[in-house]
ZAMARGU-4260 file (C-alpha; in steps of 0.2 Angstrom, whole numbers, plus 5000, padded with zeros to 4 digits):
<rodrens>
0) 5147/5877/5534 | 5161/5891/5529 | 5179/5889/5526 | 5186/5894/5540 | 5205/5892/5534
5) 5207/5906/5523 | 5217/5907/5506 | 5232/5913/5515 | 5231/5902/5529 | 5231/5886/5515
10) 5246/5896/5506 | 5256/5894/5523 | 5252/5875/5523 | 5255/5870/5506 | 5271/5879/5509
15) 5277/5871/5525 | 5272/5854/5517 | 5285/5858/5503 | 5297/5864/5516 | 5298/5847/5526
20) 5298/5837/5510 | 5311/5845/5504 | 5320/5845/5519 | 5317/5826/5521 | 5326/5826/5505
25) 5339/5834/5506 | 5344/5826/5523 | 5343/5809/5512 | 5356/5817/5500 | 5365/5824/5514
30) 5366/5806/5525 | 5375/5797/5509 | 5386/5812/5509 | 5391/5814/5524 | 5394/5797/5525
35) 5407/5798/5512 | 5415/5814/5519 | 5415/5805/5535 | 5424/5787/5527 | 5436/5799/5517
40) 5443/5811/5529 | 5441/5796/5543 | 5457/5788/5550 | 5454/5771/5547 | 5471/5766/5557
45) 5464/5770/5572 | 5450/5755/5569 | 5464/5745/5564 | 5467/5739/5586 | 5448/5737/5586
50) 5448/5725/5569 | 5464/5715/5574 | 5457/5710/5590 | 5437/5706/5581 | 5448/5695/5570
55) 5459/5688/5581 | 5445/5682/5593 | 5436/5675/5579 | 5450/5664/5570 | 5457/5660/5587
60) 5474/5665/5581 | 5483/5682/5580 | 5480/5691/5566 | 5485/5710/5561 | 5487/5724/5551
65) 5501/5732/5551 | 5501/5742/5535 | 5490/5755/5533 | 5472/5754/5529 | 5462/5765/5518
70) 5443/5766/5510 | 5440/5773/5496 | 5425/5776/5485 | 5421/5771/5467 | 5411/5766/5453
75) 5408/5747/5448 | 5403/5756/5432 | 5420/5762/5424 | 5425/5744/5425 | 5409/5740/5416
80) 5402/5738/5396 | 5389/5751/5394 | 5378/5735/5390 | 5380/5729/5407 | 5377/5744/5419
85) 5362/5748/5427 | 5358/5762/5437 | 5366/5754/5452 | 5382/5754/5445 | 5384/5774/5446
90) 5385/5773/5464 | 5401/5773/5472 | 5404/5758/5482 | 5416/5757/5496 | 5433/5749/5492
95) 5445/5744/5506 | 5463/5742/5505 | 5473/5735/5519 | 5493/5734/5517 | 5504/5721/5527
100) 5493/5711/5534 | 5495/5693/5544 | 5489/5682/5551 | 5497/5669/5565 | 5499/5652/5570
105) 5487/5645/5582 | 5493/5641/5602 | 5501/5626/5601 | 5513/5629/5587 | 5526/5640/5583
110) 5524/5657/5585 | 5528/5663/5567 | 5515/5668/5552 | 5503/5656/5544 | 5498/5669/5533
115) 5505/5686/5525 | 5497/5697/5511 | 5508/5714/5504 | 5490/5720/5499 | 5473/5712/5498
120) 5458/5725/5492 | 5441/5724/5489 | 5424/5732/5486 | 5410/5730/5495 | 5392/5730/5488
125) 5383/5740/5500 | 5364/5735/5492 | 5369/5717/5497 | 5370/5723/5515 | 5350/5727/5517
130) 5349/5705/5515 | 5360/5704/5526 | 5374/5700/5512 | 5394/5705/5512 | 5395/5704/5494
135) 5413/5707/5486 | 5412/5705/5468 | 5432/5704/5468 | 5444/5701/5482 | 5461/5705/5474
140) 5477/5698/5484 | 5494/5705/5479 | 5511/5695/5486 | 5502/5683/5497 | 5514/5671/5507
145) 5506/5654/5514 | 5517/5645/5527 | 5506/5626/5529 | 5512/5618/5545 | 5508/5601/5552
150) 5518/5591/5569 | 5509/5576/5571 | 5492/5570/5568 | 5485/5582/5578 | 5493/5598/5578
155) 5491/5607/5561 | 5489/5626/5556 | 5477/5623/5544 | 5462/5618/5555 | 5451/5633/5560
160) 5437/5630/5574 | 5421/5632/5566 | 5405/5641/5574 | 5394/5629/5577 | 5381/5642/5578
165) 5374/5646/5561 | 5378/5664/5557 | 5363/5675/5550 | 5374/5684/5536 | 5379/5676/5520
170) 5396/5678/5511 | 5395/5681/5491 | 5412/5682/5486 | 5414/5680/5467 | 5429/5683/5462
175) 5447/5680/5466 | 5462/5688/5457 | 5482/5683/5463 | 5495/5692/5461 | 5513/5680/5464
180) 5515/5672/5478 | 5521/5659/5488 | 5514/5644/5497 | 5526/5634/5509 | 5520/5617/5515
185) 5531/5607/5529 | 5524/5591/5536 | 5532/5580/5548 | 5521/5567/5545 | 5523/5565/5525
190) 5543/5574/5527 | 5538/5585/5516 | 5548/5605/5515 | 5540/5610/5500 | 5537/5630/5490
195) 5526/5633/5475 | 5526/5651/5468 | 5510/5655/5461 | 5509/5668/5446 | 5495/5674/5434
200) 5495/5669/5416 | 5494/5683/5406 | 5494/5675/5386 | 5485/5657/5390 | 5468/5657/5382
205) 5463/5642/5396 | 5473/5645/5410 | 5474/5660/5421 | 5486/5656/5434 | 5500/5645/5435
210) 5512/5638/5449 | 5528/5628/5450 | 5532/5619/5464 | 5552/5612/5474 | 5555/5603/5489
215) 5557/5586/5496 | 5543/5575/5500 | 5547/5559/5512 | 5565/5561/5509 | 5565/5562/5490
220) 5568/5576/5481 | 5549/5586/5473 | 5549/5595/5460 | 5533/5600/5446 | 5521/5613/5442
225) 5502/5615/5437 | 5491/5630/5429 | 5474/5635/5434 | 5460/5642/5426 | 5460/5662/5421
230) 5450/5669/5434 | 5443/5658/5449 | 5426/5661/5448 | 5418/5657/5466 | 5399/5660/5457
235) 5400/5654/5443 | 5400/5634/5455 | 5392/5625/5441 | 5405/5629/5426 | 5420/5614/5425
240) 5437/5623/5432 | 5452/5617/5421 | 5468/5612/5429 | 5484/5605/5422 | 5497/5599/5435
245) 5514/5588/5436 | 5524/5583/5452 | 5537/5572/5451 | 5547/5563/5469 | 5564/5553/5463
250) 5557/5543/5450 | 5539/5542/5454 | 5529/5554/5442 | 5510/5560/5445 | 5501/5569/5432
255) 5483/5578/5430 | 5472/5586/5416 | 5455/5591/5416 | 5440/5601/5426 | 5433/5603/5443
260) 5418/5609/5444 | 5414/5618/5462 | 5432/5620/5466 | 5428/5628/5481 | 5420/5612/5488
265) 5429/5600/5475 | 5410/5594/5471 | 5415/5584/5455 | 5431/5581/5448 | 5436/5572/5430
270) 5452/5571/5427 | 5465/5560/5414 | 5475/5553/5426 | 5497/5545/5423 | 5505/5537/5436
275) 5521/5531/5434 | 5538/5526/5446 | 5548/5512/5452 | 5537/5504/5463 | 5516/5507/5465
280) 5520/5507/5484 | 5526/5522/5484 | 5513/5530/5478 | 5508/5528/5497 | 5513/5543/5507
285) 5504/5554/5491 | 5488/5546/5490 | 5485/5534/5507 | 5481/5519/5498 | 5490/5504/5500
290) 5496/5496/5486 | 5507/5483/5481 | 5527/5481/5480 | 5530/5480/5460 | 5544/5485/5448
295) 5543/5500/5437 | 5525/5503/5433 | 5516/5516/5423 | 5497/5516/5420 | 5486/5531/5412
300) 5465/5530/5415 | 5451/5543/5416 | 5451/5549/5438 | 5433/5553/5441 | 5426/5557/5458
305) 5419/5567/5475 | 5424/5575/5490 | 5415/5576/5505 | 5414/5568/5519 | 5413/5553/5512
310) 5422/5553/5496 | 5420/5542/5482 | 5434/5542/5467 | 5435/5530/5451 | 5449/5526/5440
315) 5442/5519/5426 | 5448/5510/5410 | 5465/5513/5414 | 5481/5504/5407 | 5499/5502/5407
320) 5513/5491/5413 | 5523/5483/5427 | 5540/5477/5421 | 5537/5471/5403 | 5518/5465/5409
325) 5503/5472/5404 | 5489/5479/5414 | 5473/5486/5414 | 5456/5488/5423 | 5446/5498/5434
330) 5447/5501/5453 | 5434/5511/5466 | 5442/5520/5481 | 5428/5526/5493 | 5432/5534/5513
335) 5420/5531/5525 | 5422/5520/5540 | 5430/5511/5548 | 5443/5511/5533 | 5444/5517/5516
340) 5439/5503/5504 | 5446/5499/5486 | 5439/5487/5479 | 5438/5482/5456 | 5446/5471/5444
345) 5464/5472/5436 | 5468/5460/5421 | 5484/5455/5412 | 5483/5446/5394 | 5502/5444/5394
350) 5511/5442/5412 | 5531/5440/5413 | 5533/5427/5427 | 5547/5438/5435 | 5537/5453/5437
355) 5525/5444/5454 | 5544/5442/5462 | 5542/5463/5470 | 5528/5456/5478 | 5538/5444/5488
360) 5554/5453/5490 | 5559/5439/5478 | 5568/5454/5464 | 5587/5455/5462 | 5597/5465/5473
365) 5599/5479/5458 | 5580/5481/5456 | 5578/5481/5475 | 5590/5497/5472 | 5579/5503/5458
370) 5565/5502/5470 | 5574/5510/5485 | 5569/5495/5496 | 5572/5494/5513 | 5583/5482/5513
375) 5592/5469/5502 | 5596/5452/5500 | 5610/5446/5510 | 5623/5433/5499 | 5621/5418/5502
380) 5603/5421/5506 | 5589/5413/5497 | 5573/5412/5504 | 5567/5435/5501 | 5572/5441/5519
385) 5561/5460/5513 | 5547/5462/5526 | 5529/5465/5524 | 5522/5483/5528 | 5511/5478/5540
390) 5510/5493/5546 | 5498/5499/5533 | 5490/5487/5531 | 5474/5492/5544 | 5474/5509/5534
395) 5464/5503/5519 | 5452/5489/5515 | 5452/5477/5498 | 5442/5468/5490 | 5451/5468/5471
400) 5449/5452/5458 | 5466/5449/5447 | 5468/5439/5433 | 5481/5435/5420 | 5476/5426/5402
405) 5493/5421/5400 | 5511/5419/5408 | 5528/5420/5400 | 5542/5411/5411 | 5561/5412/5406
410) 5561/5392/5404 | 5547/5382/5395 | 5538/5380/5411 | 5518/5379/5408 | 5511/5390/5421
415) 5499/5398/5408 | 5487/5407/5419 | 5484/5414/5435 | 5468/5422/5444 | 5468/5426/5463
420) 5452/5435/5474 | 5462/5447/5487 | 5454/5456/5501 | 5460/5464/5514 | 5448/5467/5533
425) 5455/5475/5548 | 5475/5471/5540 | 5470/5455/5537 | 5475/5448/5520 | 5468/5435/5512
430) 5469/5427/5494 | 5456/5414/5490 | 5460/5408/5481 | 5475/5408/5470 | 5476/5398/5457
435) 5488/5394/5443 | 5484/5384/5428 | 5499/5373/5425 | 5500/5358/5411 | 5483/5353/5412
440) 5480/5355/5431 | 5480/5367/5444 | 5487/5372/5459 | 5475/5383/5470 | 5481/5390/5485
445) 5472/5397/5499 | 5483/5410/5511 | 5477/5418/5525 | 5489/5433/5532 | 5486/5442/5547
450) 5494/5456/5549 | 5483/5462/5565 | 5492/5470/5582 | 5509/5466/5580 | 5524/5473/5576
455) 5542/5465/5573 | 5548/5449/5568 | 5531/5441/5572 | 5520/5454/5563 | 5511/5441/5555
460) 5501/5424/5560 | 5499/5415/5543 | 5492/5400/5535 | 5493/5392/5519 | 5485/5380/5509
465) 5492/5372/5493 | 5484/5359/5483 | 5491/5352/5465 | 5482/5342/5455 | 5484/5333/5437
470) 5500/5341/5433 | 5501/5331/5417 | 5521/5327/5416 | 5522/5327/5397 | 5512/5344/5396
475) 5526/5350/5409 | 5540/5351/5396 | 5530/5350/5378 | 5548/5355/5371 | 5557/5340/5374
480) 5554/5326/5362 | 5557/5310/5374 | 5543/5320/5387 | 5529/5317/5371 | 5528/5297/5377
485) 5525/5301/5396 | 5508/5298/5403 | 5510/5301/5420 | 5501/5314/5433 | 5508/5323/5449
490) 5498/5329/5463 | 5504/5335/5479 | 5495/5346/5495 | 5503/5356/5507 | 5496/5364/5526
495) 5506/5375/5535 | 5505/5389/5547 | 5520/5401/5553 | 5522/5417/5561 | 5534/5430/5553
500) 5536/5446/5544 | 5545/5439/5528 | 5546/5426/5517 | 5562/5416/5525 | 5554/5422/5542
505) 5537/5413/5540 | 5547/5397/5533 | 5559/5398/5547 | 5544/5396/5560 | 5532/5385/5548
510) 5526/5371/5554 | 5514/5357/5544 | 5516/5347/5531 | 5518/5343/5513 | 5519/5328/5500
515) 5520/5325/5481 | 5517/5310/5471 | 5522/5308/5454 | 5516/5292/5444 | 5525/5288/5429
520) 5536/5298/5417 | 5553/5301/5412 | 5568/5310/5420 | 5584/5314/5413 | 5600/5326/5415
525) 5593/5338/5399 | 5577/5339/5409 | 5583/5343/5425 | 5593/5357/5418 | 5579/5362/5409
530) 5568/5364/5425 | 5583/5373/5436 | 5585/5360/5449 | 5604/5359/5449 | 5604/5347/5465
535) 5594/5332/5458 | 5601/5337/5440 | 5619/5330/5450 | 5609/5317/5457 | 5603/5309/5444
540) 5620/5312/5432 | 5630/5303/5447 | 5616/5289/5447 | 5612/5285/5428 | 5624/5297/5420
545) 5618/5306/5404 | 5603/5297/5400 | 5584/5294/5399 | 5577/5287/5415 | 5559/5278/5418
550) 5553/5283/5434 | 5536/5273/5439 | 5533/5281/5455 | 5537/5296/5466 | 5530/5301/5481
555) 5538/5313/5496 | 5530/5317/5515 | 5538/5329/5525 | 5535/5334/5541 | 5537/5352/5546
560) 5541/5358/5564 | 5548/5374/5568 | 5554/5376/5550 | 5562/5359/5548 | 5555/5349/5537
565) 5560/5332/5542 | 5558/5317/5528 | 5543/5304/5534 | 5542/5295/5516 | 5553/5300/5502
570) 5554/5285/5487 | 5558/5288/5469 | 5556/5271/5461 | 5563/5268/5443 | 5565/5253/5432
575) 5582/5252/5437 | 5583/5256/5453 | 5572/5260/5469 | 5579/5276/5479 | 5575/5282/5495
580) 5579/5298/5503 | 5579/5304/5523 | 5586/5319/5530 | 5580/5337/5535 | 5579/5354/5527
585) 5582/5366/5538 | 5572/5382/5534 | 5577/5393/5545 | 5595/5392/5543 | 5592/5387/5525
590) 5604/5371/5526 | 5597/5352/5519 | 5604/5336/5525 | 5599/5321/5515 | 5607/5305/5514
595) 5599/5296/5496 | 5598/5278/5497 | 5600/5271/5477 | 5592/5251/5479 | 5598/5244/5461
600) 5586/5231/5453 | 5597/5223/5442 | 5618/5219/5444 | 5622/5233/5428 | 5621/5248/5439
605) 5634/5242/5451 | 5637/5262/5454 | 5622/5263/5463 | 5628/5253/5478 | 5635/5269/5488
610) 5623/5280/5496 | 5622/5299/5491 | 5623/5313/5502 | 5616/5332/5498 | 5620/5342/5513
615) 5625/5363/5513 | 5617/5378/5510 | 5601/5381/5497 | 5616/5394/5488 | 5628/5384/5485
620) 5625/5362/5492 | 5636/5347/5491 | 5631/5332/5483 | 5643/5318/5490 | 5648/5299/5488
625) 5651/5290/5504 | 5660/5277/5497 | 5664/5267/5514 | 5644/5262/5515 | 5639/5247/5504
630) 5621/5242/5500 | 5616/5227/5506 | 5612/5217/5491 | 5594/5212/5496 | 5593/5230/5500
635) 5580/5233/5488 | 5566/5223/5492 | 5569/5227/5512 | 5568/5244/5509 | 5552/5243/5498
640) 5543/5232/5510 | 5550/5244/5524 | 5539/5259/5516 | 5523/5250/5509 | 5512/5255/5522
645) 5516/5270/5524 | 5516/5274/5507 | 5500/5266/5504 | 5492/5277/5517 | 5500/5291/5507
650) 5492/5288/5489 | 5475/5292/5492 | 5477/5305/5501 | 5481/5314/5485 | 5476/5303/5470
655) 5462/5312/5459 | 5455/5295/5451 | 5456/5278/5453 | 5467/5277/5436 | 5482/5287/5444
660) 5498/5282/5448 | 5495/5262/5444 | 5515/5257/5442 | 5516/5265/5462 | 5501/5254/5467
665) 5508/5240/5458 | 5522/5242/5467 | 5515/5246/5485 | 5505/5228/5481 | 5521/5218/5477
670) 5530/5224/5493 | 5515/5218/5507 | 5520/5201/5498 | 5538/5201/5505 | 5545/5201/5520
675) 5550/5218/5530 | 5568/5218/5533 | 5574/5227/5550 | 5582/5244/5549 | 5601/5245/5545
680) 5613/5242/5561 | 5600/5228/5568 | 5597/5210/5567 | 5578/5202/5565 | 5574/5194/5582
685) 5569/5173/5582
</rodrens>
């Protein structure tokens, strides 16, 4: 078939062809260029109404720019090694720069900034944006201001309303550069007015940025600093972010070194953790966690942990001291619901006695001061009148193991250890049990506080459980040589419940019961002196005067009701003499009336005749003759006979073995063999 397109006519094709490609061409030479002719002589202030308002409705607050705003074009490569520049990187990228800009308080709050920046820039990768990217290898911000606000629980500034609807473009933001600037945090709920200024760190090798911070927080005056690592790197999440910071509030102190790794998320944090101050309940309105009232404290451990929605954080191997006491241990602190949770085990080898008196409110006046406690001890008070927090107590749950290998009292007293199983459920409070080893024996508690619903001077329902057993008396006071002959044991129980938000208010509405029995031993005026009892130390010195006294039985039943403990059997019986005791101590008011009733067994102790009162305040009491009562000579054995039942009933009740307290069964056998004499005042009837 013949060509029927001639030479020419396939001249004129071939021609056309390379016409539109190279017209296709150019126009995708000409589109890129006229797009940067069209964003350089654009007014970008007139989009400036149009992007406030996109941005407003999308933060749901106001936000603004005020300043001008400006594109420009340029290079990624000029701020490039050769070595790292591809092809890509000759391209000019669009850069933004916005001046003045702000953004708002939600509705709701006051209408002031949240926000203010002098300047924020960046470059945007327009390659990133074909998969659906905004990638901004650096976001530089100059002269940023942050103003944090919160009112109450639920009004705060910082909380933005997220879109639940997941959003088919991705953020890439690498890099963030700061210039100084300020950040200004005011809490109503933590008092807290406090300004850090941020700066960059020109000369450190490991930090880039670095703040210091001044304010009050909770009433007390803030003060510290930190620094940060050189460059926050937003993509390079796997690499350990170092941070060294310091805040100090009055005397309490907090201070951090180490990495975070993800610090846009806070994935994984390690971190050498000192804590020190007055008192580790303060450390409360810093960190949440309830902790205990102690005197000065400071401990140093290794602070490793996660944050997330449920955070998990460890501070572990950690040591340090409360008062001149020793600690060390490990504790867990994990959120979730429906209450955080600490739980772990904190030992002491060496434990100064006086430093468990914080946890009662039991400390002096000047230490309560050191503290900054709530309130002190009135004069004349001596039952601790310092309340319980309760108030915190349904904000955490415990469950924390504590245990000391050795106690040091200021006398010779042998408590020489002490373990105790806390937890804490729903702000009840629990220890179960505690025990103390003490001259051979133990006493174990188990105390039950619940501190559930209530406010006030009835915050909390308690009940208490107290058991001694074979305190051997020798072992009591190894340091006096006439003790080193003394075989005898005491044992004694106590039940009571109360309702109350202190120590004295809990005893003031107590009601139960407790008793002792001792069975054989020794007692004298060095010994009572020894143990601090200065009331029975001026008993016994009006009694027997300066000397050694055999005592073959003890044994004391009180009766308590609405914190008065009323005397049911209280019988000292010695080879001299056999003494009874009756009365009340008044709890509440803190005031004992006791009338002591000295029996003599033989007509040398003709001293004994008159009866003893101890009436007065626990501060300061009286022990008084009453001269104008006589015994009745056959007084003795009438009154032993009187309390043989009753104290027979008693012995079992807390005897450990069938070898205790033989003298006082002896005794209790003697008496059902005479006859019961009437009480005092009243004649035997025919």
């Amino acid at each position: 078939m013949p060509d029927t397109n001639p030479p020419a006519a396939q001249a004129g094709n071939s021609a056309r062809r390379k016409k539109i490609i190279f017209s296709l061409l150019g126009l995708l030479v000409a589109l890129p260029v006229i797009a940067i002719v069209l964003v350089l002589s654009f007014d970008w202030n007139r989009a400036r109404p149009w992007i406030n308002a996109r941005v407003s409705d999308a933060i749901d607050r106001p936000f603004a720019i005020r300043g001008n705003l400006d594109v420009e074009w340029e290079r990624p490569a000029q701020a490039m090694t050769a070595a790292e520049r591809t092809w890509r990187d000759q391209l000019p990228w669009p850069h933004l720069i916005a001046n003045d800009v702000h953004v708002g308080n939600p509705a709701g709050l006051p209408a002031q900034d949240m926000a203010s920046v002098r300047q924020f820039s960046f470059s945007l990768n327009p390659f990133a944006l074909l998969q659906r990217t905004v990638g901004i290898p650096l976001l530089r911000v100059d002269g940023p201001r942050v103003d944090l606000l919160r009112l109450d629980t639920e009004r705060n500034n910082w909380t933005f309303t997220r879109n639940q609807e997941r959003s088919r473009w991705n953020l890439d933001l690498q890099r963030v550069v700061l210039t100084e600037g300020v950040v200004h945090i005011k809490d109503a709920l933590t008092k807290a007015d406090v300004t850090a200024l941020v700066r960059t760190l020109d000369q450190d090798p490991r930090y880039g940025i670095g703040w210091t911070l001044d304010g009050s927080y909770n009433g007390a005056k803030v003060t510290g600093g930190g620094k940060g690592g050189a460059v926050l790197s937003l993509e390079q999440q796997g690499t350990p972010y170092p941070v060294q910071a310091e805040m100090r509030s009055g005397r309490t102190r907090i201070a951090v070194e180490g990495t975070v790794t993800r610090p846009s998320k806070l994935a994984a944090i390690d971190l050498k953790l000192e804590l020190a101050g007055p008192s580790m309940d303060q450390l409360y309105n810093f960190s949440g966690v309830v902790l205990p009232t102690t005197g000065p404290y400071s401990t140093s451990g290794r602070l490793t942990g996660t944050l997330g929605e449920e955070s998990h954080w460890v501070y572990d191997d950690f040591k340090g001291q409360v008062g001149a006491s020793d600690i060390r241990g490990r504790l867990e602190y994990a959120t979730g619901a429906p209450r955080p949770r600490l739980s772990g085990n904190v030992r002491s080898k060496q434990l100064v006695f006086k430093d468990l008196a914080p946890l009662i409110g039991a400390d002096s006046n000047a230490a309560k001061r050191e503290r900054n406690a709530d309130v002190l001890q009135p004069s004349g008070k001596v039952l601790p009148v310092e309340q319980f927090k309760t108030e915190r107590w349904n904000k955490l749950d415990a469950d924390v193991r504590f245990a000391a290998d050795r106690i040091i009292r200021d006398t010779a007293f042998p408590i020489s250890k002490l373990s105790t199983h806390l937890k804490m459920h729903n702000a009840v409070l629990t220890l179960a049990p505690l025990e103390f080893a003490m001259a051979g024996g133990t006493v174990r508690s188990n105390i039950r506080l619940d501190g559930r619903g209530r406010k006030g001077p009835e915050a909390i329902k308690a009940q208490a459980k107290v058991a001694a057993r074979n305190i051997d008396i020798a072992k009591l006071f190894p340091k006096i040589e006439q003790m080193k002959a003394t075989v005898g044991k005491m044992n004694g129980e106590a039940n009571l419940t109360a309702q109350g938000n202190s120590v004295a208010s809990l005893l003031a509405g107590s009601n139960g019961e407790f008793k002792t029995l001792i069975s054989q031993g020794q007692v004298s005026k060095m010994l009572l002196e020894t143990m601090g009892l200065n009331v029975a130390n001026i008993v016994i010195t009006k009694l027997f005067g300066d000397k050694q006294v055999q005592l073959n039985c003890l044994a004391t039943d009180f009766a308590v009701t609405n914190g008065i403990a009323k005397t049911r059997i209280f019988v000292v019986d010695t080879q001299e003499a056999l003494i009874t005791v009756a009365g009340a101590i008044n709890l509440a008011d803190e005031q004992m009336d006791l009338r002591i009733d000295p029996k003599t067994k033989s007509l040398r102790l003709f001293s004994l005749r008159s009866p003893l009162y101890v009436r007065g305040p626990f501060s300061d009491p009286d022990v008084s003759v009453d001269k104008g009562v006589l015994a009745m000579k056959a007084g003795g054995a009438a009154v032993l006979a009187a309390i043989a039942a009753p104290l027979a009933a008693l012995l079992p009740l807390i005897n450990t073995g069938p070898g205790d307290s033989a003298d006082c069964a002896r005794l209790l056998a003697q008496a059902r063999e005479k006859p019961q004499a009437p009480p005092p005042g009243q004649t035997r009837r025919p």
